[in-house]
MDAnalysis code that builds the backbone (N, CA, C; Angstrom):
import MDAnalysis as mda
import numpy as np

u = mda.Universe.empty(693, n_residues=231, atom_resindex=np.repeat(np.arange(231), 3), trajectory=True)
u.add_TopologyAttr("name", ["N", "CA", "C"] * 231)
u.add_TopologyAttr("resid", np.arange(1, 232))
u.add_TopologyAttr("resname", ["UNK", "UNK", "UNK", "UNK", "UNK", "UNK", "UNK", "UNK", "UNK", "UNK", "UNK", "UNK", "UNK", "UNK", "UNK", "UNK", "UNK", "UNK", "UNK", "UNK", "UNK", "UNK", "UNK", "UNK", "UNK", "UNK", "UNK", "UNK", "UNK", "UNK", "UNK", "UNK", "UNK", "UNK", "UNK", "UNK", "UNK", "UNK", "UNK", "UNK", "UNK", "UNK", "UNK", "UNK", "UNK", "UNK", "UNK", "UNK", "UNK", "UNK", "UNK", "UNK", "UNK", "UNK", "UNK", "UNK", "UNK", "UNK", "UNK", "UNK", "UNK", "UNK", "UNK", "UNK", "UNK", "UNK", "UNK", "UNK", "UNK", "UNK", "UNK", "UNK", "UNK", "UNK", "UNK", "UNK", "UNK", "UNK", "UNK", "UNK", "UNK", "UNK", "UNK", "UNK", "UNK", "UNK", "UNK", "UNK", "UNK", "UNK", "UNK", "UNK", "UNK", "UNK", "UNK", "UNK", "UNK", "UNK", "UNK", "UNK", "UNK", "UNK", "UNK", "UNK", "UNK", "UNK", "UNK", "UNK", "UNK", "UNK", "UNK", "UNK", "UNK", "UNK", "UNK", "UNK", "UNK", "UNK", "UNK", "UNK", "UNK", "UNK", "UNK", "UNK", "UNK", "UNK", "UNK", "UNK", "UNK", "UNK", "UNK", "UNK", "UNK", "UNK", "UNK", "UNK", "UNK", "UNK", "UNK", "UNK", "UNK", "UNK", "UNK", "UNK", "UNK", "UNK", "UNK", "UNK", "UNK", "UNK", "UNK", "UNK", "UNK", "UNK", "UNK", "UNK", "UNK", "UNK", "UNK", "UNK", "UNK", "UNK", "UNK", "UNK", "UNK", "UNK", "UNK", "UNK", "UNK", "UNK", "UNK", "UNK", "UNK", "UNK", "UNK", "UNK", "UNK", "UNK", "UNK", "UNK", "UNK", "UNK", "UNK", "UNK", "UNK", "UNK", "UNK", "UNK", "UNK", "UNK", "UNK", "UNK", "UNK", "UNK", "UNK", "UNK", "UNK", "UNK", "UNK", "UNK", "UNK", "UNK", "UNK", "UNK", "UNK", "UNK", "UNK", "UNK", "UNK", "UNK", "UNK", "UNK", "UNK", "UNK", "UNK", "UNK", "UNK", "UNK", "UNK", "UNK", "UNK", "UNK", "UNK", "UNK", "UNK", "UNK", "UNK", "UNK", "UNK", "UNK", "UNK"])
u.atoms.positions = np.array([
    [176.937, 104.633, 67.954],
    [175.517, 104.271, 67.936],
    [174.721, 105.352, 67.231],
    [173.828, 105.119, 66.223],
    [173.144, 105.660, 65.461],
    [171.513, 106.217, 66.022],
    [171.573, 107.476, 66.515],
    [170.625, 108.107, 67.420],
    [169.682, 108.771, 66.512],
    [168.053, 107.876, 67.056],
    [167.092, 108.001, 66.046],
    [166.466, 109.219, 65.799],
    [165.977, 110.365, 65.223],
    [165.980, 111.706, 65.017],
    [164.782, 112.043, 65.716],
    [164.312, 113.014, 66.133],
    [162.875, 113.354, 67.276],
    [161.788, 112.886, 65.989],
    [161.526, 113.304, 64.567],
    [160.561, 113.577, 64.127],
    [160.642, 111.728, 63.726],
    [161.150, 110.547, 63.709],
    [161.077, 109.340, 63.478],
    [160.525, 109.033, 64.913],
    [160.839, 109.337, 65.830],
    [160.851, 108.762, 67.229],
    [158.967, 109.390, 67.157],
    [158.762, 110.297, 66.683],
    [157.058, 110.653, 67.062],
    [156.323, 109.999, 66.394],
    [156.559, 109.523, 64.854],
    [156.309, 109.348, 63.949],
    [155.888, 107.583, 64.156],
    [157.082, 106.669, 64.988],
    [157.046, 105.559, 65.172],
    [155.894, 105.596, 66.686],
    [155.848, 106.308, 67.353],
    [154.976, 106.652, 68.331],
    [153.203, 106.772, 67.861],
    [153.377, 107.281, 67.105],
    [152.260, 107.891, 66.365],
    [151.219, 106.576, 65.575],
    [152.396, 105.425, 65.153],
    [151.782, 104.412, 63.825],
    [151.602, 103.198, 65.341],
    [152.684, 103.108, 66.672],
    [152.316, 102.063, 67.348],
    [150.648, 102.607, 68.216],
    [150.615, 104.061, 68.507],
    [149.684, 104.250, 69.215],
    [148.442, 103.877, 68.264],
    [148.309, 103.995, 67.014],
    [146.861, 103.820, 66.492],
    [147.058, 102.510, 65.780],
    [148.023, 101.783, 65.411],
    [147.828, 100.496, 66.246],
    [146.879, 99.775, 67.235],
    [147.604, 100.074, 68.130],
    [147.095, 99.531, 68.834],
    [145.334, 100.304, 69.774],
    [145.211, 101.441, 69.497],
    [144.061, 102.085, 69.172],
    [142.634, 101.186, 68.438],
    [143.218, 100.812, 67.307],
    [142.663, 99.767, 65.965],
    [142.310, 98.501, 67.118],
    [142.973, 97.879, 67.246],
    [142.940, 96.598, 68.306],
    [141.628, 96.709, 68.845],
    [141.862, 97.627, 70.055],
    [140.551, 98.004, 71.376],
    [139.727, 98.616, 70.167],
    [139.711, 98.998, 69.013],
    [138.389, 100.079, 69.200],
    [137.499, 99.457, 67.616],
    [138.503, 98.534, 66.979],
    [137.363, 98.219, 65.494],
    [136.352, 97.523, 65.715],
    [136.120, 96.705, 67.230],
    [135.054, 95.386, 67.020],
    [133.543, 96.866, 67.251],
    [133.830, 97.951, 68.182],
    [132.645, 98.800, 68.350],
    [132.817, 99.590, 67.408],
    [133.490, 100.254, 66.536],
    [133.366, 100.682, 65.254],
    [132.787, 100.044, 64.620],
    [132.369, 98.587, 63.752],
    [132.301, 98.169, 63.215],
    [130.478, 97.740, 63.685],
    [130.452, 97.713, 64.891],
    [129.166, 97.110, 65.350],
    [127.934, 98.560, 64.789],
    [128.906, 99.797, 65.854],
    [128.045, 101.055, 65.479],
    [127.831, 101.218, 64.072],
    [128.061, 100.935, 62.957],
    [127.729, 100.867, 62.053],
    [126.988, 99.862, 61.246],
    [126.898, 99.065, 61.778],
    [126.367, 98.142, 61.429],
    [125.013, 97.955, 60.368],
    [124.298, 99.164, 60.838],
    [123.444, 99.485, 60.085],
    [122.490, 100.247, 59.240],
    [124.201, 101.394, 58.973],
    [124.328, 102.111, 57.857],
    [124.144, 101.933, 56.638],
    [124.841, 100.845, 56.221],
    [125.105, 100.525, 54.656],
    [125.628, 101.561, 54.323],
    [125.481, 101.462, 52.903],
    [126.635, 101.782, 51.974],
    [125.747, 103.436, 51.408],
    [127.017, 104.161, 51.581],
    [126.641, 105.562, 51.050],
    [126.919, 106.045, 49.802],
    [125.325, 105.908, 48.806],
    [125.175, 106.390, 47.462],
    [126.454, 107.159, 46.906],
    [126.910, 107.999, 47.628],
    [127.416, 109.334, 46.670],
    [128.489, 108.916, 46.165],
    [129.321, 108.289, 47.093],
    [130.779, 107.748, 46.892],
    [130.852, 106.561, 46.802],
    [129.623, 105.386, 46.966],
    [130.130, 104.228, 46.977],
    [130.479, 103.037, 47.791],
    [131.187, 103.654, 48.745],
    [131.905, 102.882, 49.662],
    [130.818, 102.433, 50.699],
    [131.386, 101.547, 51.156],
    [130.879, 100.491, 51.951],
    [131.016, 101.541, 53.517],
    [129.603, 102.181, 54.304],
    [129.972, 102.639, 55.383],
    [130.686, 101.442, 56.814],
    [129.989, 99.957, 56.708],
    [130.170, 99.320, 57.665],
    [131.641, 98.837, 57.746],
    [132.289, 98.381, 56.435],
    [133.659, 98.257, 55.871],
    [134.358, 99.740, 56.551],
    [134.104, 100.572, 56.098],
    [134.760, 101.837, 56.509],
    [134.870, 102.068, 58.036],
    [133.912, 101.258, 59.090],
    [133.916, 101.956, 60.126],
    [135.376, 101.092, 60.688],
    [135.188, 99.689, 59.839],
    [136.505, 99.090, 60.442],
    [137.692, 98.646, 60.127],
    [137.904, 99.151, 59.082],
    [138.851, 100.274, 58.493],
    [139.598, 101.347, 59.314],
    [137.991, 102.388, 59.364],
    [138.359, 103.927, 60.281],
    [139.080, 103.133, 61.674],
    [139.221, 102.288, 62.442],
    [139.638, 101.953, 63.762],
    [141.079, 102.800, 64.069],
    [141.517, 101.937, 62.832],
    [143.417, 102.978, 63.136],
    [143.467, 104.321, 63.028],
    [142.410, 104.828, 62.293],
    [142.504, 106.705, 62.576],
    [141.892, 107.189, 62.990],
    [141.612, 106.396, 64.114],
    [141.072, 107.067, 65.378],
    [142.094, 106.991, 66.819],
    [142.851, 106.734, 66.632],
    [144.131, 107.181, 67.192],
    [144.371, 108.587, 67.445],
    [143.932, 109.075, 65.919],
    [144.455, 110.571, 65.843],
    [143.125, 111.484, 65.715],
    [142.269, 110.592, 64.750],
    [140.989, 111.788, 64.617],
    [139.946, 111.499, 65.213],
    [140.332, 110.333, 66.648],
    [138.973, 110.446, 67.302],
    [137.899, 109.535, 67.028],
    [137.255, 108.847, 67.986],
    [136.233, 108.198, 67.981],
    [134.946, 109.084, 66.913],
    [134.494, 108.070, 65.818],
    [133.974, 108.650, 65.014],
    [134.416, 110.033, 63.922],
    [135.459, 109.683, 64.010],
    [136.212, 111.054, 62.852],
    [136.177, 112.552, 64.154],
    [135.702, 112.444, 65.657],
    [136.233, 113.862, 66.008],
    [137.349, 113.619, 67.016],
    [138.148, 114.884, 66.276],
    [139.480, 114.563, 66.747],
    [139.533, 115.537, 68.579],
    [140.598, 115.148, 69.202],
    [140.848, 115.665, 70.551],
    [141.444, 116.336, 70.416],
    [142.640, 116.461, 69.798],
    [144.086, 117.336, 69.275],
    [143.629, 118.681, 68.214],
    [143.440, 119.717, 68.752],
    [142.900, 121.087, 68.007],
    [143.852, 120.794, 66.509],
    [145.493, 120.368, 66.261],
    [145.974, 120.675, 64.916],
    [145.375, 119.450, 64.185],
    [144.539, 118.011, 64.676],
    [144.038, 117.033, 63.729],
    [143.241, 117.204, 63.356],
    [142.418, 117.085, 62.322],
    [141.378, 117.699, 61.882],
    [140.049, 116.661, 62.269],
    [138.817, 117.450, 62.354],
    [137.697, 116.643, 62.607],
    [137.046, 116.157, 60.776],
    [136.817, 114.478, 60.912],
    [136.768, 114.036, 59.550],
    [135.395, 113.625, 59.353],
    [134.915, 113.734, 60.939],
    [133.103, 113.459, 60.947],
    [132.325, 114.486, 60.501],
    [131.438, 113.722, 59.778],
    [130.413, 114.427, 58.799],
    [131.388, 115.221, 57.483],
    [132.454, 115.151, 56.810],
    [133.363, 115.533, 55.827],
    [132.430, 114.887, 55.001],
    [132.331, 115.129, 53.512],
    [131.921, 115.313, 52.206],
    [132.867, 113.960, 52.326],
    [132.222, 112.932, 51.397],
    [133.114, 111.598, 51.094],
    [133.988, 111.632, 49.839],
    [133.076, 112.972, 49.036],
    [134.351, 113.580, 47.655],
    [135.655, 113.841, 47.977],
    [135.077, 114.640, 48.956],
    [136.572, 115.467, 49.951],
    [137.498, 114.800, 50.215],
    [137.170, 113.634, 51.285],
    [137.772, 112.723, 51.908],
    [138.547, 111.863, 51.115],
    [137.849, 111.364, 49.703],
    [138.791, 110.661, 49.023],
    [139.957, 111.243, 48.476],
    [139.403, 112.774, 47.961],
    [140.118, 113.397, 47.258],
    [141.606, 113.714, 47.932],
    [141.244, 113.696, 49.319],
    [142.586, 113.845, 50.026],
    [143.652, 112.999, 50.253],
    [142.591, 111.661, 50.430],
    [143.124, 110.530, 50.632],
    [144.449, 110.476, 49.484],
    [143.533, 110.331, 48.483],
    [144.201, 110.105, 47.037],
    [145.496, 111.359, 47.030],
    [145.389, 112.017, 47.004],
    [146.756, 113.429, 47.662],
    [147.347, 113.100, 48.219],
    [147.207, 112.406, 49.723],
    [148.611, 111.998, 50.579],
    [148.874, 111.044, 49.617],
    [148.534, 109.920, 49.255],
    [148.996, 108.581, 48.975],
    [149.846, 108.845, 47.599],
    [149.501, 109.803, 46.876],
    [150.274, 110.141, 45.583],
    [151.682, 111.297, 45.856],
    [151.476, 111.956, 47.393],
    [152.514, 112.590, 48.006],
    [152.578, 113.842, 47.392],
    [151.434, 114.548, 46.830],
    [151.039, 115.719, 46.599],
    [150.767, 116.598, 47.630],
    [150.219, 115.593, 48.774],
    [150.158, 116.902, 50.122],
    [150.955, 115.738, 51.310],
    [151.581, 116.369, 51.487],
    [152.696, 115.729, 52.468],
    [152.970, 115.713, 54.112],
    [152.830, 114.938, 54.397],
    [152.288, 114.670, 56.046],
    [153.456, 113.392, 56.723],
    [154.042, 113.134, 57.306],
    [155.001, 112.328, 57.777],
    [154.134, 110.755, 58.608],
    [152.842, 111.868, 59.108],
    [152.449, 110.405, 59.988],
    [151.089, 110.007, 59.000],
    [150.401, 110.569, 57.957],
    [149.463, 109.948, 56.914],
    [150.546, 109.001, 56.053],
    [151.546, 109.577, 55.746],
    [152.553, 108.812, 54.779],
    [152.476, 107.481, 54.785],
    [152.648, 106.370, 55.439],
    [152.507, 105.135, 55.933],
    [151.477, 104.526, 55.878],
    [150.357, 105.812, 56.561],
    [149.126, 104.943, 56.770],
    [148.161, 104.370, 55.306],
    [148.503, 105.808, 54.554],
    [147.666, 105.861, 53.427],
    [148.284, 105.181, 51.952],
    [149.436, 104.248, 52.536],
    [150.471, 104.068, 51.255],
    [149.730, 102.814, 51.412],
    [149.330, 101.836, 52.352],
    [148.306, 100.390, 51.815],
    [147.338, 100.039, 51.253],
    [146.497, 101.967, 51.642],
    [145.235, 101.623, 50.957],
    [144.787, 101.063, 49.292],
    [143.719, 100.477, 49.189],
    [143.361, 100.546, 47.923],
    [142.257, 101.678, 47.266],
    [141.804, 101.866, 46.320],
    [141.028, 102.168, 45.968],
    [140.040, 102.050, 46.668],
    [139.463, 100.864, 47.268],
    [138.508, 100.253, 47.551],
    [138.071, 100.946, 49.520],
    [139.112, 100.699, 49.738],
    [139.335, 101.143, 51.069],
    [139.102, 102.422, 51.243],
    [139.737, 103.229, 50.625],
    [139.659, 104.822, 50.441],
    [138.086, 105.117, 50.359],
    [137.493, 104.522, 49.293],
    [135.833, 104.925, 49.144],
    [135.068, 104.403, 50.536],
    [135.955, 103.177, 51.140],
    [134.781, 102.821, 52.207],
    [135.021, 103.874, 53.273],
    [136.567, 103.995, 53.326],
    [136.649, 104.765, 54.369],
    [136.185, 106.642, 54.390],
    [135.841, 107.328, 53.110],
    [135.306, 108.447, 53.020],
    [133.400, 108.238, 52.922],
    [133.436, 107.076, 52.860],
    [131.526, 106.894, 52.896],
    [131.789, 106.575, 54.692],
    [132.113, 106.319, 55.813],
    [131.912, 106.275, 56.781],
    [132.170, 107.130, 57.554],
    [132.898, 108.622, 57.278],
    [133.437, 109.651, 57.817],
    [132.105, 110.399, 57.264],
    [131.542, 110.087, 56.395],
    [130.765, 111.393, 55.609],
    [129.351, 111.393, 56.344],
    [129.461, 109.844, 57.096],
    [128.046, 109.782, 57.967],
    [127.994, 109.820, 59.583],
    [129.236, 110.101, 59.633],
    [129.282, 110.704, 60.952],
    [128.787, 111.659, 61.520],
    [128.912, 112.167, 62.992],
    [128.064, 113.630, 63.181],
    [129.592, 114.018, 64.043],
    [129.304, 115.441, 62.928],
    [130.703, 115.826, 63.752],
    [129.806, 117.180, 65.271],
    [131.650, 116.675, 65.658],
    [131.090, 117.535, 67.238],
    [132.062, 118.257, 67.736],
    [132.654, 119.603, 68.645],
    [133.723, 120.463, 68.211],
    [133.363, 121.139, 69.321],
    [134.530, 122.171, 69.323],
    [134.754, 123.113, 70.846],
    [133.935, 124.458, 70.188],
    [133.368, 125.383, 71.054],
    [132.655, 126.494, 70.903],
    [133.740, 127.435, 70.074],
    [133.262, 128.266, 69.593],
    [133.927, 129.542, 68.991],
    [134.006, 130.214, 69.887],
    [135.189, 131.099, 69.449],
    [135.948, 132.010, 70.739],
    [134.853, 133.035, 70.906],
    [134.335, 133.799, 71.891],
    [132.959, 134.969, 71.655],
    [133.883, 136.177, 71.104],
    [135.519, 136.854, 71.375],
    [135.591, 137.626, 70.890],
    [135.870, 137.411, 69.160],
    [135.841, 136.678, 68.803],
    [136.247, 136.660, 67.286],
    [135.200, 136.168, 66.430],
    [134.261, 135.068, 66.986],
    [133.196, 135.020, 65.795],
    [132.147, 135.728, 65.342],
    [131.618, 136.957, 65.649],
    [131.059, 137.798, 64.890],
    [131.595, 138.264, 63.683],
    [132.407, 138.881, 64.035],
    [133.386, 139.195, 63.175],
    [134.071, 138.290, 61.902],
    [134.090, 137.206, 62.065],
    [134.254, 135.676, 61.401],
    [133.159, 135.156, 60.686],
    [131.676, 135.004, 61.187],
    [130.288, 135.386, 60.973],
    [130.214, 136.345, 59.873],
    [131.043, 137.258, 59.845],
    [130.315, 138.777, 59.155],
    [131.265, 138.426, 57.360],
    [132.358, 137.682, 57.888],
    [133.151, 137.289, 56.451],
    [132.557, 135.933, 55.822],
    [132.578, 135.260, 56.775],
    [131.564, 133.769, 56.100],
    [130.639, 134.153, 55.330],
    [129.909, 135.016, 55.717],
    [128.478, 135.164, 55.190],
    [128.553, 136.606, 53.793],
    [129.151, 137.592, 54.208],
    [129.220, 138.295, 52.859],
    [130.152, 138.910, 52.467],
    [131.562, 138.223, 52.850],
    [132.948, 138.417, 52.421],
    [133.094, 139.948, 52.870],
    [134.203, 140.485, 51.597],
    [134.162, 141.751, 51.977],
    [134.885, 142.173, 50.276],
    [134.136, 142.851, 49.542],
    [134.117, 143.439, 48.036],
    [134.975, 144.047, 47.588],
    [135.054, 145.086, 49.156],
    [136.755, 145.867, 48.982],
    [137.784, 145.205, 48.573],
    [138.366, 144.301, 49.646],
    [139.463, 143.576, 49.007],
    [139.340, 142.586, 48.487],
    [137.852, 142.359, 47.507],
    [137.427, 141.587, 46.737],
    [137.677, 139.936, 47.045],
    [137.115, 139.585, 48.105],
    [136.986, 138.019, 48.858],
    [135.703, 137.481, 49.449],
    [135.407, 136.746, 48.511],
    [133.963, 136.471, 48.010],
    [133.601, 135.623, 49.919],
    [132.435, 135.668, 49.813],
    [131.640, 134.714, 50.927],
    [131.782, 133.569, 51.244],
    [132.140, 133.269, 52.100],
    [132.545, 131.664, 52.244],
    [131.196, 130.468, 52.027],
    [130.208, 131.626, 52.517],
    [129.131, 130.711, 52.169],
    [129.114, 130.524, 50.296],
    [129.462, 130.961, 49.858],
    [128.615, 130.630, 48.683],
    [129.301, 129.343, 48.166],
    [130.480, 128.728, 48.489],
    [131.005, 127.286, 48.221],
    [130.711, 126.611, 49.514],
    [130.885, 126.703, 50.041],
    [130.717, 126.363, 52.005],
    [129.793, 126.040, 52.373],
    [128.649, 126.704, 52.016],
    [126.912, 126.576, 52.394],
    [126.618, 127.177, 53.839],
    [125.519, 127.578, 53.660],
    [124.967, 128.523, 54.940],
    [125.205, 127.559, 56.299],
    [125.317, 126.380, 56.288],
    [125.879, 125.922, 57.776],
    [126.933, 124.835, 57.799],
    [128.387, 124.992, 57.041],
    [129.347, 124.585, 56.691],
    [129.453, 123.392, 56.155],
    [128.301, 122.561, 55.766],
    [127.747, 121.145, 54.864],
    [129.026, 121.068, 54.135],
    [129.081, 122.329, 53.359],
    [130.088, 121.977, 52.148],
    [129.184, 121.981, 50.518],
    [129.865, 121.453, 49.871],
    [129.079, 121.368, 48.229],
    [129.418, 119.923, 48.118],
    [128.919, 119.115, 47.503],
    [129.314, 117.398, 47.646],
    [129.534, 117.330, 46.184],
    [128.693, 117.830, 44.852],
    [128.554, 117.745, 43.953],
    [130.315, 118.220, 43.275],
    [130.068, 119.618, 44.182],
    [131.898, 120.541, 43.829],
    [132.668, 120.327, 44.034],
    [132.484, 119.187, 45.502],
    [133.981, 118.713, 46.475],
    [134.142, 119.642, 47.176],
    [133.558, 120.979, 47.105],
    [133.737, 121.786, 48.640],
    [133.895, 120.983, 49.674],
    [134.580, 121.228, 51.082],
    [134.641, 120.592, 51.776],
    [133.938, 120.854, 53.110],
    [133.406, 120.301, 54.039],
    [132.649, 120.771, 54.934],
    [133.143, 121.442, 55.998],
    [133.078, 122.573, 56.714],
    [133.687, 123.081, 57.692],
    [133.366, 123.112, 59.326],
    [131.887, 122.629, 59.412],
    [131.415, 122.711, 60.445],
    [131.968, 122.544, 61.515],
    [132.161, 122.628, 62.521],
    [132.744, 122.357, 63.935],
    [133.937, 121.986, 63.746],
    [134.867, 122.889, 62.700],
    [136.276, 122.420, 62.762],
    [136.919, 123.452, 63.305],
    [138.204, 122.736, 63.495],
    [139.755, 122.874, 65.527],
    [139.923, 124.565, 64.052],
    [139.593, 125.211, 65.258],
    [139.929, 126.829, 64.511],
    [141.938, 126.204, 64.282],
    [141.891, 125.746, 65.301],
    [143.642, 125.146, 64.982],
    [143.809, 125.130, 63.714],
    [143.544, 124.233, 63.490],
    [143.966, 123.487, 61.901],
    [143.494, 124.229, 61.285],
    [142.050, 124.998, 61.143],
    [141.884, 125.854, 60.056],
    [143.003, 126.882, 59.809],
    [143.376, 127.557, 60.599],
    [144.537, 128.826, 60.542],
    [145.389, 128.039, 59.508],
    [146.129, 126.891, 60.014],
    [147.368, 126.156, 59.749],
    [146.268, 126.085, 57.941],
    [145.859, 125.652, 57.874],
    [145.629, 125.471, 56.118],
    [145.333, 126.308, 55.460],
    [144.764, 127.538, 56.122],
    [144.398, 128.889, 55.342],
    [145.850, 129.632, 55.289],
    [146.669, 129.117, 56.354],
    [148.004, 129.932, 55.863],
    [148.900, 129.203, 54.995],
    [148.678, 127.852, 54.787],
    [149.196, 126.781, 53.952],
    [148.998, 127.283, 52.564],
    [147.525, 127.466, 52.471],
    [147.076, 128.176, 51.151],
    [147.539, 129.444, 50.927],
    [147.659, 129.971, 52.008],
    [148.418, 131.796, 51.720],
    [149.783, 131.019, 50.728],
    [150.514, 130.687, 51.740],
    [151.698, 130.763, 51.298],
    [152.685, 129.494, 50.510],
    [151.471, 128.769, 49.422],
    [152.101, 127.924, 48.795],
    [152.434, 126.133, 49.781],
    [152.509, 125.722, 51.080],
    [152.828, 125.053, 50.899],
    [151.585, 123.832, 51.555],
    [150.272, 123.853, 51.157],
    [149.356, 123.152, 51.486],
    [149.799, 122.002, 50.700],
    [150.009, 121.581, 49.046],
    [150.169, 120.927, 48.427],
    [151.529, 120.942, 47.615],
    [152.701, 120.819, 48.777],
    [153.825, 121.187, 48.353],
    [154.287, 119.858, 47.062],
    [153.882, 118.958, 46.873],
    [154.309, 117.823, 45.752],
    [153.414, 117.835, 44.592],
    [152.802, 119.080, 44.437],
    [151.681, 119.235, 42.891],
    [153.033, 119.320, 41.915],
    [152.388, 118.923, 40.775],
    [153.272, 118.869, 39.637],
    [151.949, 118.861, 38.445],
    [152.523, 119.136, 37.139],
    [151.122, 119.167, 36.348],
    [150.826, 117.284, 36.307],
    [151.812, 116.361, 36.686],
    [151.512, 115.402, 36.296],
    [150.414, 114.789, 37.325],
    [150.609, 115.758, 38.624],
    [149.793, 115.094, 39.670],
    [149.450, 116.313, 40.591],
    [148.440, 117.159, 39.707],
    [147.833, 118.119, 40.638],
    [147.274, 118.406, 41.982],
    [147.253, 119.635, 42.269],
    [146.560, 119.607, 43.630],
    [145.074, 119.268, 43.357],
    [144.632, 119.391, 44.870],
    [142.640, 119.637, 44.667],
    [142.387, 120.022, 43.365],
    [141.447, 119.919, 42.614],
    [140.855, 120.508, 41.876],
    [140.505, 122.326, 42.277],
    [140.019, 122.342, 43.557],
    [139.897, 123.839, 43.877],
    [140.445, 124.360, 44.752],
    [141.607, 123.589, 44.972],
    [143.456, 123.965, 45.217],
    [143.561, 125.720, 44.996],
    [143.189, 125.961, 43.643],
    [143.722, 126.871, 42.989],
    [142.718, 128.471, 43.700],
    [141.794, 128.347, 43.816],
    [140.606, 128.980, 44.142],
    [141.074, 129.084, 45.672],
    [140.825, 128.121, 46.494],
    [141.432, 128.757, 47.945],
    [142.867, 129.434, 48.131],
    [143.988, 128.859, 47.253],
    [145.303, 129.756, 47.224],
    [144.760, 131.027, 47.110],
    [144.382, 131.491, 45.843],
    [144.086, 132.874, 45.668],
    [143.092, 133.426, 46.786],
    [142.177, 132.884, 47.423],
    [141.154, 133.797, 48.721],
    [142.662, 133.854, 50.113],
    [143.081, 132.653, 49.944],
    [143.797, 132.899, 50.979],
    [144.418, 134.394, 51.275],
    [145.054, 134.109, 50.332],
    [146.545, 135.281, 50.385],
    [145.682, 136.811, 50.263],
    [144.638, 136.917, 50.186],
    [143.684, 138.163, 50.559],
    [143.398, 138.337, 51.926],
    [143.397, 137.185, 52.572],
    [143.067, 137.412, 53.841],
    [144.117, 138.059, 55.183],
    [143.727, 138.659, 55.762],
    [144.781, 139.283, 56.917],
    [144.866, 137.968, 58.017],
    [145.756, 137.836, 58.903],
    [146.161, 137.224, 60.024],
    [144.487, 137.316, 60.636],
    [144.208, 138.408, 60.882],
    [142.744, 138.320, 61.973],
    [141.748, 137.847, 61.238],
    [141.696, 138.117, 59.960],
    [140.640, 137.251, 58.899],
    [140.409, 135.710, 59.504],
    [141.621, 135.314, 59.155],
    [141.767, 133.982, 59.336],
    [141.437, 133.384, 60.953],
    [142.056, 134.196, 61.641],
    [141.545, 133.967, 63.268],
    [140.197, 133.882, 63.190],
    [139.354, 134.795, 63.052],
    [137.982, 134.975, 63.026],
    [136.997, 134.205, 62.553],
    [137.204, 133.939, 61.187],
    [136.541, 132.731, 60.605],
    [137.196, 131.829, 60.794],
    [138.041, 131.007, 61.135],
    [138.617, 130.086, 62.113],
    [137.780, 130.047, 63.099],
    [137.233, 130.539, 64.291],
    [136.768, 130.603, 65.508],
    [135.053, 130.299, 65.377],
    [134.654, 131.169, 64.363],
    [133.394, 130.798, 63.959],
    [132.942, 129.956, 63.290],
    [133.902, 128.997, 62.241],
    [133.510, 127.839, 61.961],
    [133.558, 126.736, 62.926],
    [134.438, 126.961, 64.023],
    [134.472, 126.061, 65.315],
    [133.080, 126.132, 65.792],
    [132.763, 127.120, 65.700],
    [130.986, 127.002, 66.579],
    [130.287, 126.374, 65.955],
    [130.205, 126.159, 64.471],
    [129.057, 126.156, 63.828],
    [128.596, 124.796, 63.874],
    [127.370, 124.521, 64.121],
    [127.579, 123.335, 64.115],
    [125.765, 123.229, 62.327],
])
């Protein structure tokens, strides 16, 4: 008998739970939005998107905020961002086992509705740790020259909005979790382990690799912790 491997067994866990997540939760997704409309920047249809968003909220939470510190919070995200990522898993440039599936049906079409309904969300998040965000605070805001690692605000924006125009991405009230996990992704090469020149990373892929790998272990803790607060 052919014994199914742990990471299939989570994986099939993972696509029945937001499933059936989708079921109970698109008719009030779909209502709460109801009278949004459609968001200029990107296009997409927010009310389409909210019921759409039903199945990934399984993982990221009623309204894009997630419960699970390593899922990321997708409420209030830049809808540039959002597609841009989208479009990354689905081309298998950034590689994820339980997006794999989800994001291989979308269309075009879907993708824009579903990053115009994340982008009008209000995101909402656990406090910053008190011993680490000053300190996290003190790099956000005016880096540090010595080891030449520019301000997070100056792509980021003074209260983690993001740049919409740049595709910066927004940071506000995000799981210090996941931040670590992608700032060390970016340290060490494997955020966008399937780039190829034929199918690049982010556009500013290249720009966070290089801040990364400047940063120390406590860097990253710190501003990790303080972008969790920020709201």
């Amino acid at each position: 008998m052919k014994v199914a491997s742990l990471g299939s067994i989570v994986l099939a866990a993972c696509l029945a739970g937001a499933a059936s997540w989708a079921q109970e939760n698109a008719p009030a997704a779909a209502e709460g939005a109801a009278a949004t409309g459609t968001e200029s920047a990107g296009g997409g249809n927010v009310q389409s998107g909210a019921t759409k968003a039903a199945v990934c909220g399984a993982c990221h939470g009623p309204s894009g905020n997630s419960a699970n510190p390593e899922w990321p919070n997708l409420a209030g995200q830049s809808s540039v961002y959002v597609e841009e990522q989208l479009r990354l898993f689905k081309a298998n440039v950034r590689n994820n086992p339980v997006m794999a599936p989800l994001v291989a049906p979308l269309t075009d079409v879907d993708i824009k509705d579903l990053a115009a309904y994340f982008a009008t969300q209000t995101p909402q998040g656990l406090e910053a740790d008190p011993s680490y965000w000053e300190a996290g605070e003190a790099l956000y805001r005016r880096g540090d020259k010595a080891r030449n690692i520019p301000a997070c605000i100056a792509c980021h924006g003074p209260i983690g909005r993001g740049n919409l125009a740049a595709g910066y991405p927004a940071l506000r009230a995000q799981h210090s979790v996941y931040t670590v996990k992608q700032l060390n992704d970016y340290a060490n090469g494997t955020r966008y382990p399937g780039a190829t020149p034929q199918n690049p990373a982010g556009k500013n892929a290249p720009i966070m690799a290089t801040i990364a790998k400047r940063l120390s272990a406590e860097d990253v803790r710190n501003v990790s912790s303080y972008l969790q607060g920020m709201r």
